[in-house]
N, C-alpha and C positions, 0 to 999 in steps of 0.2 A: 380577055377583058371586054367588055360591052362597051359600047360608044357613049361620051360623057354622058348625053341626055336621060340616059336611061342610070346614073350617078347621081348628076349633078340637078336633076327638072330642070334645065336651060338647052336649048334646040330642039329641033322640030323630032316628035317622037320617030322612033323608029320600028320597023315590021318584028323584031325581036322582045320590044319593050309593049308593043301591043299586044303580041301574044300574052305576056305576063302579066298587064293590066287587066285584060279580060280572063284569063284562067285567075286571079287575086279574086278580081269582083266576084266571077261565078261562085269561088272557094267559100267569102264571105255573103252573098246571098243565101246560099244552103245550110245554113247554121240556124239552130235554131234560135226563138228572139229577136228576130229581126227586125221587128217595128223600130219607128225613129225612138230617140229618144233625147227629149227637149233639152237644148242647153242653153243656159243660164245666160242672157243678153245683157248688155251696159242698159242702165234705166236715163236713157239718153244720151249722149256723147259716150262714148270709152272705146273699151277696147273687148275681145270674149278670144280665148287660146285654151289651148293642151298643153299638158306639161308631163311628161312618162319617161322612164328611163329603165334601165340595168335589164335588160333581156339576155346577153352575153350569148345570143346566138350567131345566125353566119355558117351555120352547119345544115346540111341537109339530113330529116330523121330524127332530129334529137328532140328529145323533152322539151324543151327550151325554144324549139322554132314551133313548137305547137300551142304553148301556152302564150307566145306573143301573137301568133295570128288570133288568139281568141282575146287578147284585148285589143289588139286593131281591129278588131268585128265590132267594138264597142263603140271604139272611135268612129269607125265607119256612120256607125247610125246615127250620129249625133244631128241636129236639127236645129239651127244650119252649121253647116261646119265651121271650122275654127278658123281665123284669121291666119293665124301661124300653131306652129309646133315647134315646144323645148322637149330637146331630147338630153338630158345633162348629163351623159356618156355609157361607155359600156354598152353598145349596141350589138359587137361582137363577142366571142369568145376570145381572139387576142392571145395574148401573149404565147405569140408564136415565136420561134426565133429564124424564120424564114420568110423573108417579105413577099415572097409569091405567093406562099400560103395566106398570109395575114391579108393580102389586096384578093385573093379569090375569096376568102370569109365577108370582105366587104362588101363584093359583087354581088355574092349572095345575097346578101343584107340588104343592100340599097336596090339591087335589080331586078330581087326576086320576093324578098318577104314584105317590102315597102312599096312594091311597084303599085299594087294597089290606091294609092297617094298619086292624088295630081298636085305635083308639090310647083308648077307655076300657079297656081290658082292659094297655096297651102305651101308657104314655104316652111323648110325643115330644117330648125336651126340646132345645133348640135353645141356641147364643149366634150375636151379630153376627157379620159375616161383610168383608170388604171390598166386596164386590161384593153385598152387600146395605142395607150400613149406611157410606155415605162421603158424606157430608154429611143436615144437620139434614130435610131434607123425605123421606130415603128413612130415617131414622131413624125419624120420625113414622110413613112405613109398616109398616115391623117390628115396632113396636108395635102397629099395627091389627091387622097378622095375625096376631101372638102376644099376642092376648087371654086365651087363656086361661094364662097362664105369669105368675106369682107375679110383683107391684109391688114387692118390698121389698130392692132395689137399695139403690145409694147416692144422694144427692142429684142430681137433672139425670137418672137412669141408671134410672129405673124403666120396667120392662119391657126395657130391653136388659142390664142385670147383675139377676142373682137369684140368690136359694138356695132349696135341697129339701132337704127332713129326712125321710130314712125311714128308720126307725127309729131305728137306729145307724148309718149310712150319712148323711156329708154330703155335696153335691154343691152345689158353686159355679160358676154359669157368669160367667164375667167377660167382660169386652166393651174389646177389642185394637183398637176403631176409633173412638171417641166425639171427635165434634166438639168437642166443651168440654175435651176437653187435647188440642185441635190434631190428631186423626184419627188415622192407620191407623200401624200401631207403637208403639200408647201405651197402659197400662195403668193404672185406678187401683189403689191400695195401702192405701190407711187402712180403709175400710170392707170389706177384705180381711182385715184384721188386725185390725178387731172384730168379724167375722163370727165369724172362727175362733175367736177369744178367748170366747165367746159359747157356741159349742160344741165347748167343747173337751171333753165327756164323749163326743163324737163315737169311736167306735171306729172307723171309716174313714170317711178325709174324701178325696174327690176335688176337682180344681180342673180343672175347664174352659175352654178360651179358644180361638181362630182362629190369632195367630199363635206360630210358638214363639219361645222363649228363647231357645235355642241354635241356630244353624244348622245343616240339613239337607242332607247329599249335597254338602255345599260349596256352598250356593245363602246364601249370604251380603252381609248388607245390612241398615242399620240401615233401621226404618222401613217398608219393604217387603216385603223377606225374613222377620225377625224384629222382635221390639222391640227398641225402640233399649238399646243396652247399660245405662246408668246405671239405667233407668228396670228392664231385665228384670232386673239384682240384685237392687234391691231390691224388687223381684216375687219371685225366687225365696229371696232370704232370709227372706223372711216364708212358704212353705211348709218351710220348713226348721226353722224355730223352732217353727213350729206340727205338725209330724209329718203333713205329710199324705204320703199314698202316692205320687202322680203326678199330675201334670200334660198332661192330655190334650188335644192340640192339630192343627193339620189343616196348612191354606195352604200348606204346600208336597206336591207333587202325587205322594207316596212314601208307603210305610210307614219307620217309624224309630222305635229306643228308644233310650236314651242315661241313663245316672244321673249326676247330679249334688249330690253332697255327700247321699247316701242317698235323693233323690227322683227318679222319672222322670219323662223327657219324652218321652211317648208319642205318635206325630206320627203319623194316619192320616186321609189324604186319597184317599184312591183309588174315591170314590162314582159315579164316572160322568164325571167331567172329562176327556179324549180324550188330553190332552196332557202325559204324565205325566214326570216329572222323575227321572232321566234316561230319555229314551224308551229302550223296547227291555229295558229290566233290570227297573222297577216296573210293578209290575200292579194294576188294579183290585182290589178290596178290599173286607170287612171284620173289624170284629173283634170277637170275643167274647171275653168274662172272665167270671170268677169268683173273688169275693171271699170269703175266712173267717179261722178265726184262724190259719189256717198262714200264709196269705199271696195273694197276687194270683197267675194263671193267666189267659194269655190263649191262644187261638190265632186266625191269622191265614187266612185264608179268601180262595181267588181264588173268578173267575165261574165256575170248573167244579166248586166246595164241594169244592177241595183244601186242606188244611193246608200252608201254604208257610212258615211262623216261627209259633215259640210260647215263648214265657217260662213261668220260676215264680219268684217273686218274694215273699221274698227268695232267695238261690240254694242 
């Protein structure tokens, strides 16, 4: 295993993670496309971030670690970069049942495919994933690798549910797979709804999580597909009451927006995962926003840093 810094961006980098940063950069200079390409600023105060997910690599060779180095060649060029990064899970391939393999797929991932990211300048904020987090000993891992990501979850959930305050911006990641209410499809709620209660002087609050609410593309299925219905109610009743903007989410293998009862559900998975839902129409992906007080602005970015969808929100 690599020394945190080259995990976690916190301490001073090391002769190993430089080598990695400068073979990343050189990898993504030589691509073609490389000019900047402009993103999207607050029109005064706010905030401007990335939001990508579900590459499901951590393997060296595969499909899958080649098609996310080519939307981090996207990121890369953005102008100026992001404030932060949501990664809403599924970074590796996972569900291994041997946690030396599972923490070397991480190493991978964070040391080698992301080392490119100066994540003290660009922090990288993650949630659970299914294919990271489906029972209690790959749980334990996630937390080892996300050391440096805020303890102050709910009960049992520290390190895999957290919140970030900046400034006026909240950001809650919740965690759609947790063994203690029976795994992948399930959501907890109360310490969602004292979170928010908590800060509610919060002038935009975002909600982060793995799977969505609503079904995507028709890929429909309690548990699986999405959370289970009962349980995503009263998940999204509680961002409804509370005024948050959107709910950003990944696992199914498309881009998708959708509003429900004034919140969105913003579904972007397209980080490198091969097998895209439905093939042939969804492309690789990511996505940038910008937050102010007019409202939310995204645009959606394939691997050649085209605009292929873009919102403004509200409309």
């Amino acid at each position: 295993m690599a020394t945190s810094a080259a995990h976690t961006g916190t301490g001073p980098p090391d002769t190993q993670r430089d080598r990695a940063v400068t073979l990343a950069m050189t990898d993504l200079a030589s691509r073609p496309g490389t000019g900047a390409i402009p993103a999207l600023l607050p029109r005064g105060n706010g905030h401007q971030f990335v939001c990508y997910a579900d590459s499901c690599s951590g393997v060296p060779g595969t499909a899958h670690e080649a098609t996310l180095a080519a939307v981090n060649a996207v990121v890369a060029r953005l102008s100026p970069q992001p404030e932060f990064i949501c990664f809403p899970g599924d970074e590796i391939r996972g569900l291994a049942a041997d946690q030396e393999a599972l923490r070397n797929q991480w190493c991978h991932w964070l040391g080698q495919e992301m080392a490119w990211l100066d994540r003290q300048a660009t922090p990288l904020y993650h949630t659970t994933g299914n294919h990271t987090t489906y029972d209690a000993p790959s749980e334990a891992v996630f937390g080892q690798m996300m050391a440096h990501l805020p303890r102050n979850g709910p009960p049992g959930q520290k390190g895999l549910s957290y919140t970030i305050r900046r400034r006026d911006l909240l950001l809650i990641f919740v965690n759609t797979n947790w063994s203690g209410l029976g795994g992948e499809g399930r959501v907890e709620t109360e310490w969602l709804e004292q979170t928010l209660t908590q800060h509610a002087d919060a002038r935009y609050k975002l909600v982060i999580g793995h799977h969505p609410v609503y079904a995507v593309n028709g890929f429909a299925g309690a548990y699986q597909r999405h959370i289970a219905p009962e349980n995503g109610q009263r998940f999204w009743q509680v961002l409804v009451r509370h005024g948050v903007l959107a709910y950003l989410c990944s696992h199914i293998l498309a881009f998708d927006v959708q509003v429900h009862e004034g919140v969105l559900q913003i579904t972007t998975a397209g980080a490198g995962t091969a097998d895209l839902m439905p093939a042939g129409i969804e492309y690789h992906h990511c996505l940038q926003a910008a937050l102010d007080a007019e409202g939310l602005r995204y645009q959606v970015l394939d691997t050649a840093g085209q605009v292929r969808e873009w919102l403004a929100w509200p409309l």
